[in-house]
C-alpha positions, 0 to 999 in steps of 0.5 A, a space after each residue: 482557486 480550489 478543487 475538490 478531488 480525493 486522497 490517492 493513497 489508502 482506503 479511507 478515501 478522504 477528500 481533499 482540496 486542492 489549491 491551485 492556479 490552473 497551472 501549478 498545485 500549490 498546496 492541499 488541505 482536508 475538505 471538511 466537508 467531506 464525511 470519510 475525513 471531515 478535514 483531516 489528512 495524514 502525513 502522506 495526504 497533507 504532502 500531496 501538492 509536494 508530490 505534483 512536482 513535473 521532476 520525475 514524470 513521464 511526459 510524452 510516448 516512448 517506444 522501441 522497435 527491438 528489444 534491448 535498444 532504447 526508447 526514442 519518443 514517438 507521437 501518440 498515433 504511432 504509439 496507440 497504432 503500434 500497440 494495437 499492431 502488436 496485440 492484434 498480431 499476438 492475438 492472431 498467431 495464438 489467440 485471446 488469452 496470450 494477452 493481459 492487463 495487469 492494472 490497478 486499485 489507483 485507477 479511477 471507476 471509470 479507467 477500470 471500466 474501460 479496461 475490463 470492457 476491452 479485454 473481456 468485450 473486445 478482445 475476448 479474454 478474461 486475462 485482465 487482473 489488478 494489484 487488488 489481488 494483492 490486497 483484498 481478494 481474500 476479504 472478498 471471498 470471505 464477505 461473498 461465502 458468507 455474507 453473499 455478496 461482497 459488500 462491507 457491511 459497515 460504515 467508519 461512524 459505527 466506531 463511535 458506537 462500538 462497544 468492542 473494536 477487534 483489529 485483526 492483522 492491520 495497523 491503521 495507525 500507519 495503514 489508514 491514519 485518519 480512521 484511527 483518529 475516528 477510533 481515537 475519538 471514539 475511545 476518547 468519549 467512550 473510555 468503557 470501550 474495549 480495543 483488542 488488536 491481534 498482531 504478531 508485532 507490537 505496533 502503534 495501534 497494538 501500543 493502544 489497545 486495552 488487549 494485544 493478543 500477539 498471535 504467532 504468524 498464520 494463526 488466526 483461525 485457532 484464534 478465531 475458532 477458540 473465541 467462538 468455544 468460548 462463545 459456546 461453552 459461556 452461552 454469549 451466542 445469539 441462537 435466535 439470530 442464527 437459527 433465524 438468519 443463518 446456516 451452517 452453525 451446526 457443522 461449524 460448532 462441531 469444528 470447534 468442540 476442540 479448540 479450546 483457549 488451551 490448545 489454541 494457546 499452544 499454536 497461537 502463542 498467547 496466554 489462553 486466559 487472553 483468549 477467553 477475555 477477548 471471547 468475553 469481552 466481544 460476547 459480552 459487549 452490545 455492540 461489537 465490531 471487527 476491522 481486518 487487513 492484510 495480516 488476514 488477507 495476504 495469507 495462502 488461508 486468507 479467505 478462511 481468516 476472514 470467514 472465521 472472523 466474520 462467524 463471531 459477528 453472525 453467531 452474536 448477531 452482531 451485525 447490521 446495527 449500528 457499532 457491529 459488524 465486520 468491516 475490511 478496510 480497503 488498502 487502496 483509494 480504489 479497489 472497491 472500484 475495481 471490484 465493482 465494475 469487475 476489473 479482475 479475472 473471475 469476476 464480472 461488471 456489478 457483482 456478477 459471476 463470470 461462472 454465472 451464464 445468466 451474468 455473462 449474458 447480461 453483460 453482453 447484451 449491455 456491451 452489445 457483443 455476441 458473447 463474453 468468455 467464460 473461462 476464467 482469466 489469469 489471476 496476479 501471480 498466475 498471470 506473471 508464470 505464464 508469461 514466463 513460461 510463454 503462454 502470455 506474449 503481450 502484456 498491458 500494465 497500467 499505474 501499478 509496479 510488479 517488478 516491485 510489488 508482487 512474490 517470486 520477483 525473480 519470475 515477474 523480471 524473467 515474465 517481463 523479459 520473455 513477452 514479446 511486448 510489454 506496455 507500461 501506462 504510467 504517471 512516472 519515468 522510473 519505476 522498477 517496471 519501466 526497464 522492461 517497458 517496450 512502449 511507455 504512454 504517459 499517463 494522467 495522475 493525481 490532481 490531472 483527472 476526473 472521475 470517481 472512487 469507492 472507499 472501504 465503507 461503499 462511499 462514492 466521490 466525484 473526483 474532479 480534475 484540479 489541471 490538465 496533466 503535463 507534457 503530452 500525459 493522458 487521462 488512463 480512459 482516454 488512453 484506454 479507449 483509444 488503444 480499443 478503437 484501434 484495436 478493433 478493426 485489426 481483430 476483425 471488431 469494427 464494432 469497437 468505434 461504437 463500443 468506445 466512443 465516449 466523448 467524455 469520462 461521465 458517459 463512462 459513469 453512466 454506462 456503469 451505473 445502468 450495469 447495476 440495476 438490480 444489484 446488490 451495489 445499485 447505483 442507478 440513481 447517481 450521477 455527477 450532478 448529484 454527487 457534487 450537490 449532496 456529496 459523496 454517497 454510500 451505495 445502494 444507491 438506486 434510482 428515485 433514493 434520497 441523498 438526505 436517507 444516508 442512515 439508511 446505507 451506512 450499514 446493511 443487513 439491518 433486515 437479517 437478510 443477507 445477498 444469497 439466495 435463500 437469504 442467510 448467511 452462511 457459516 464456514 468451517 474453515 480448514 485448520 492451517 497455519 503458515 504456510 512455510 514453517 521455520 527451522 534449524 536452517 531457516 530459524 525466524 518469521 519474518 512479517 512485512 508491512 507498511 511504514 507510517 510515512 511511506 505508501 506501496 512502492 514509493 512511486 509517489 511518496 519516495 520523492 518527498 523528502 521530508 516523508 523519510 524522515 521517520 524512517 530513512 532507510 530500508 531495515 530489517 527489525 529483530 528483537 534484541 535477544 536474536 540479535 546477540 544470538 546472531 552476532 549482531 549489533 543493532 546498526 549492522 549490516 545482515 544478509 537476509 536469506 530465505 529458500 527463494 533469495 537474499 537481500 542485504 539489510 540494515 539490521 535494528 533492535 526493536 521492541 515491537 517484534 517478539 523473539 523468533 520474529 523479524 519485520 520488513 517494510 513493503 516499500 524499498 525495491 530496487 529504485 533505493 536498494 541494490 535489490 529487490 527489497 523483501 519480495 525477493 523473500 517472499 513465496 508465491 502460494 496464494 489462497 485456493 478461494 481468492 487467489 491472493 498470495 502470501 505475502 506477509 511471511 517467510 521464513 528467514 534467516 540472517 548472517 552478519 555480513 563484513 562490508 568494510 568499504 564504506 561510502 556516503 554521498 550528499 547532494 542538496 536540491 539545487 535550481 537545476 535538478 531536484 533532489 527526487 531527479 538526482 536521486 533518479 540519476 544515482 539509482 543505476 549505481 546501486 547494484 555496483 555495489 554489496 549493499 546500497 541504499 537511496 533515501 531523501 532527506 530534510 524539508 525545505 532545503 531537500 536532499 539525496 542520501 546514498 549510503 555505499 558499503 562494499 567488500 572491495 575497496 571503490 576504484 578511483 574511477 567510480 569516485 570520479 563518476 560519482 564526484 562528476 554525477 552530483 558536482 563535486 568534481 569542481 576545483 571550489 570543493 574542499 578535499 582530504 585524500 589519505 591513500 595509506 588508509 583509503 580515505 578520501 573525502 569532498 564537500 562543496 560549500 555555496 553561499 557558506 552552506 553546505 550543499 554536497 559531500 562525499 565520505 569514502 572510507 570514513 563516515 562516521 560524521 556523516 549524520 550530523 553533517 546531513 543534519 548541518 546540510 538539510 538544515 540549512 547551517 551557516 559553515 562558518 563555524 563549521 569549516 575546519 570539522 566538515 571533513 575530519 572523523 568526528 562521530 559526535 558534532 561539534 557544539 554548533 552543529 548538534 542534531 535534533 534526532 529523528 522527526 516524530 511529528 512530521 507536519 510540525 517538524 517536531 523532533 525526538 529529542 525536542 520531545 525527550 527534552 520536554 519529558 525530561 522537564 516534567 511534560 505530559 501528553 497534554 503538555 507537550 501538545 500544548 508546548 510543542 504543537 506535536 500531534 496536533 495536525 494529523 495525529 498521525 504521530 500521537 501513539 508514538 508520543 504517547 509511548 514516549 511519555 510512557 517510557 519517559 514516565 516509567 524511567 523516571 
């Protein structure tokens, strides 16, 4: 049977199908019914049924009565009751706000709701705060000191009438892969549109624009500022949509008198011709729209990168027509969720404003409560300080991972070890923040649930659940609601029986819905009912609308009168910043973070599918060549990364993305793969003054080759008994034995864990034994190679004339092509005498086929190289090697394949 339910990773919000026997997931196919997608799925989507293993999961209460002992089990009434005892407690010796939530963009409308209803309606704080701050706060800033309101005004079908596409700070191509293909297509049928895409690197969706402004790291206001001098100086302002439908310009115009292409030039880092093309070209254009992301929202100036971006839509009037306007693209499935039903410490149900009486008064008579508190909550990063200053003694987490994911991780751990009680609602065992968890609850996750999400275009889908969760796993409302009931007696709130006595998740939806009557997001007329009869809807979607009038939502404004109160949009002159820790003698590089195409946050889901490694199989710092060699550095060495607040020991990489004097660090790895906490470790925790959303895009770095001559490589293949995703779990403990290490997954259908091991002191024997016996090596059937006088000592374990484990210390240099003959499944006949000698190139039975570029047709580099090489183009190659033509995820990098097969032949 099949269910329809949606993506849980990126914004685009695709719908999926789900293929099931109502006990077991079987396999996911795009629904292409659905309009975010239309069928398609990316690498991470289309592996969905393969993350929906029970390997992993947590799957009954776990609670400790005193710190540093273990967990033991415990049944949901003990677990619920003694929450609810330790927060009341709290509560009573020190008031409201000495509790938190810190929740998540993964959950559902409805799990959001609930939360921010029992913090702010129960409990009686505003200490309830999301992963969305990580994200996209600052573009919410933005749209609401601007536009009014924070509503995208845009809709993924304007890119087929797009004239001009302006992709600042994002890489959809890996970030959102699905709405490049729409963009793809669009060029496709269109080839006269312009794409520029302002980024420090030279991404894959860099590698496709007609213009690549790669902007020094924070500059992007004297972009911005500089484009709009231009606008001026060429008369391509629309000064009949401003003096109509805005205020504001005047000053603004002043601002940038000075910010011309050639003082922009100098701080930015880009030729100023570049500038005036790009002011051309979107001022020239019909239609002209704008994406952004994190590049611009992860600043300590995030929300003036986006009001400066947004002002070149408003002074060309390019907006609320269709192929304009300026368009955030959602990082997670659900942060316009969050967002709407105001899951995050200043703001309130609906789009209402905690520093608005008249708001705060609506909601308490919705919620039927005395009061709702107006003192603003505490905000992610300033959440995190106070309780490791004290000031917050229990916190609430909730399917999100801060002892990964956030700045100054250093503060988040000692924040975790200082508060008295920590609880961690999760899908999953073993996430860096669960080694601080007093009480784990086991939490529903995708394919388990029910309930809506929003995407980045306002599009409303009912998710609905495909089998009941594993073990004694909740759906995160029920759990929610549960936690408040209890709760509410112990507070002096009996009330809270009636508040949270919802019997099933739409009455939730409902309650929701009556919230934003009125409101800019409206949605009063939507239910369950109509959503699985029409589809997914955009919002506003008020009572007696019409389901067939979706032209009519897929963008706003088209009236010029935008969500303040006099009606126009408002112009912003943005403060002049660029970023906010400069480089220098000591700290000479920035260093950008970002994501991976295959990988998704903090790896919870994606980390254990194993064919998702491989593109990219361990974490690595990316340098251009040049710096390099002017580090001492080769590229596959080891490098200690330090910055003023840490250092990390990283793989370091030649790359042609990065410019010199720049350096990238993928989001994803933290201390579940590594032996530390992986690029947060770098990064500082200033956040932008407007929407609090910290700085996490750059720091300023250097790098120092690093000796580690004691090296080490262990291999286990998946076996019947534990998975390759549970061996890995087992082997995480063991990375911060060691100077540098690192955990990956490797193959497809005969799966693997990887751990690579560099050391500045030779391994002791006894770790090698614990480590044999750990992966089953320890058996008298593996064949061994002892050399005492050189430190070398090796074991592979054969079964069925396969290799299915393997550990390599003191020589590793046959460790590739060994993993390749492992994952791949080789006969060893030929291969036996080989498996432990020093042989850095394979032996003609075992030859490798490189790194897997086409991750849904498991097409690799060098099938690709071989067909460039035979005379292949683009077209060829799909039609030969299918590459490409599944998600398309893979299609820019093959299309630069060719390009540079092309130009060196």
């Amino acid at each position: 049977m099949e269910t329809r339910a949606t993506c849980p990773y990126c914004g685009v919000g695709c719908g999926v199908l789900i293929e099931h026997d109502g006990g077991r997931i079987h396999s996911v196919r795009g629904d292409p019914e659905h309009p975010a997608n239309f069928g398609r799925l990316c690498t991470k989507g289309s592996t969905l049924h393969l993350t929906a293993r029970p390997e992993t999961r947590l799957l009954y209460p776990e609670l400790r009565s005193v710190r540093g002992e273990p967990r033991r089990r415990v049944g949901w009434d003990e677990a619920i009751g003694s929450a609810a005892e330790r927060f009341a407690d709290v509560i009573a010796r020190h008031g409201p706000d000495a509790v938190a939530f810190y929740i998540s963009g993964q959950l559902l409308t409805e799990d959001y709701y609930v939360f921010n209803k029992a913090m702010k309606g129960l409990i009686g704080s505003n200490n309830v705060d999301t992963n969305s701050r990580l994200c996209m706060s600052s573009a919410v800033a933005a749209y609401k000191q601007t536009l009014g309101a924070d509503a995208p005004p845009c809709a993924y079908e304007d890119f087929a009438h797009a004239d001009c596409l302006l992709i600042a700070g994002a890489n959809p191509a890996y970030a959102h892969p699905v709405a490049f293909r729409r963009i793809e297509d669009a060029k496709k049928a269109r080839p006269g549109m312009k794409i520029i895409v302002v980024d420090p690197r030279r991404t894959d969706t860099a590698s496709a624009a007609d213009l690549h402004l790669a902007v020094l790291p924070g500059t992007d206001i004297w972009l911005y500022d500089a484009m709009l001098h231009v606008l001026l100086a060429e008369d391509l302002v629309d000064h009949a949509f401003v003096a109509a439908h805005t205020t504001g310009f005047d000053a603004l115009r002043e601002h940038v008198r000075t910010v011309t292409p050639e003082a922009a030039a100098q701080v930015c880092g880009v030729p100023a011709a570049d500038i005036v093309t790009a002011a051309r070209w979107w001022g020239g254009s019909p239609a002209a729209m704008s994406l952004w992301c994190q590049g611009l929202n992860q600043s300590a100036h995030g929300t003036h990168n986006g009001t400066a971006l947004i002002a070149l839509s408003l002074a060309t009037g390019k907006i609320g027509r269709p192929g304009c306007g300026p368009f955030s693209l959602t990082g997670q499935p659900n942060a316009m969720g969050g967002r709407e039903v105001g899951g995050l410490a200043n703001l309130l149900p609906a789009h209402r404003d905690l520093g608005n009486p008249e708001h705060r008064a609506e909601v308490a008579r919705l919620w039927v409560v005395d009061s709702v508190p107006e003192k603003p909550g505490l905000t992610a990063v300033e959440l995190f300080r106070a309780a490791a200053e004290g000031k917050v003694k229990a916190i609430w987490i909730a399917c999100t991972n801060p002892a990964q994911s956030l700045p100054e991780l250093e503060v988040v751990r000692e924040a975790l070890q200082r508060c008295e009680f920590v609880v961690l609602q999760e899908a999953y065992r073993s996430t860096e923040t669960a080694v601080f968890a007093d009480l784990m609850l086991p939490a529903a996750t995708w394919g388990e649930k029910e309930g809506t999400v929003t995407n980045s275009e306002r599009r409303i889908t009912h998710v609905n659940r495909a089998l009941p969760p594993p073990g004694e796993a909740r759906p995160d409302w029920r759990i929610v609601c549960d936690f408040a009931r209890a709760l509410g007696p112990l507070i002096g709130r009996p009330e809270a029986q009636c508040m949270f006595g919802y019997e099933r998740v739409e009455a939730i939806f409902a309650e929701h819905a009556v919230s934003t009557a009125g409101r800019d997001l409206d949605i009063t007329g939507l239910d369950y009912a109509l959503l699985d009869a029409a589809g997914p809807q955009q919002w506003p979607f008020p009572a007696g609308a019409d389901a067939a009038d979706a032209a009519g939502r897929a963008r706003l404004y088209a009236d010029g009168r935008f969500a303040t109160a006099d009606g126009r949009a408002r112009f912003v002159v943005p403060v002049h910043a660029t970023t906010v820790e400069r480089v220098d003698a000591r700290y000479p590089l920035h260093l950008n973070s970002g994501r991976l195409r295959d990988q998704w946050h903090g790896m919870s889901r994606t980390g254990k599918v194993a064919r998702l490694y491989s593109h990219v199989d361990e974490a690595r710092i990316e340098l251009h060549a040049d710096d390099l060699a002017e580090n001492g550095v080769a590229s596959g060495d080891l490098v200690k990364v330090a910055s003023r607040r840490g250092e990390i020991v990283l793989r370091a990489v030649a790359s042609g993305e990065v410019r010199r004097g720049q350096a990238f660090v993928a989001m994803h790895w933290g201390r579940n793969v590594l032996n530390s906490g992986g690029v947060n470790v770098l990064t500082a925790g200033d956040f932008d003054p407007y929407s609090k959303q910290p700085e996490l895009k750059h720091a300023a770095i250097r790098i120092d080759r690093i000796d580690l001559p004691h090296q080490m490589l262990l291999m286990r293949a998946e076996d019947g008994g534990r998975a390759a995703a549970e061996q890995a779990e087992a082997l995480a403990p063991w990375l911060e034995r060691f100077a540098y290490a690192s955990l990956a997954l490797a193959g497809r259908d005969n799966a693997a864990v990887v751990m690579r091991i560099a050391h500045d002191q030779p391994i002791p024997p006894a770790w090698l034994e614990e480590l044999d016996a750990l992966l089953g090596l320890d058996t008298d059937d593996a064949l061994s190679y002892v050399d005492s006088r050189r430190g070398v000592s090796k074991r592979a374990l054969i079964a069925a004339d396969r290799l299915v484990g393997l550990r390599l210390a003191g020589e590793t240099v046959a460790g590739a092509w060994l993993r390749d003959v492992m994952v791949e499944g080789r006969s060893t006949a030929e291969l036996r005498r080989w498996l432990l000698a020093p042989l850095s190139a394979p032996p003609a039975a075992a030859k490798g086929r490189g790194r897997v570029i086409c991750n849904c047709l498991n097409v690799a580099e060098n099938d690709i190289a071989a067909a460039i090489a035979g005379g292949d183009d683009f077209d060829a190659l799909q039609a030969k090697l299918k590459c490409g033509t599944s998600c398309g995820s893979c299609v820019p990098e093959i299309r630069r394949l060719v390009a540079a097969g092309t130009s060196a032949a």
